[in-house]
N, C-alpha and C positions, 0 to 999 in steps of 0.2 A: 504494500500500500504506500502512499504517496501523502506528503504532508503538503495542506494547500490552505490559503487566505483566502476571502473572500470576502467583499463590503461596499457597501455604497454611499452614494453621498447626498441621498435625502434628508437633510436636518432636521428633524423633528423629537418631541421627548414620548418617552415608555416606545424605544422601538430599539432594535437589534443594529448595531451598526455595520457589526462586520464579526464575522468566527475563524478560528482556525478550525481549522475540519482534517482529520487523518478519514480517507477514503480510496477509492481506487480507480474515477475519475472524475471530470468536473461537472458532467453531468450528476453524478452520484453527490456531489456536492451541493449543488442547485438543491433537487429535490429533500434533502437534509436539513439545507436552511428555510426551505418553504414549512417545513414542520413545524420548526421551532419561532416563526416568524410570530411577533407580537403586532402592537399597532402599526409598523411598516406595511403588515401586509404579504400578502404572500409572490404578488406580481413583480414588485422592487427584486426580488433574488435571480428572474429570468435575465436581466441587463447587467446586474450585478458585476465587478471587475473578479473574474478568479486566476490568483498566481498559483502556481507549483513550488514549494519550495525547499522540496525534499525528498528521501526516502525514512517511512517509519519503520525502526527497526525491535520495536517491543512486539509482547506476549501478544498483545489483543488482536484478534484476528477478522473481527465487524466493524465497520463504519463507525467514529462517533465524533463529536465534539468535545475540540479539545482547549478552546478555549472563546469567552465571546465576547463582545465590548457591547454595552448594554446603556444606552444613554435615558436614567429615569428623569421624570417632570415633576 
């Protein structure tokens, strides 16, 4: 799997701004952050900017979120 960012730049508050996501590609990563989408919405994550920025080399073996930036109001 492959370690990737992902985030956009709608300013607004109670929304997600951006996650790091360990998955295994960036499609798989869209659909991840549409789960977890709060008042952003779930449409912001299809335009969304997504980098690559690694290979994940731990135990876990499913998709998850590994980290998020969370902008509350």
């Amino acid at each position: 799997m492959k370690i990737y960012t992902i985030e956009h730049k709608n300013f607004e508050y109670d929304v997600y701004m951006g996650h790091v996501i360990v998955a295994n590609s960036e499609s798989e990563v869209r659909e991840i952050s549409k789960k977890k989408s709060a008042d952003e919405g779930k449409e912001v994550w299809e335009t969304a900017k997504v980098e690559e920025c690694g290979n994940y080399t731990c135990h876990r073996t499913e998709p998850f979120i590994l980290m998020s930036d969370f902008r509350a109001g």
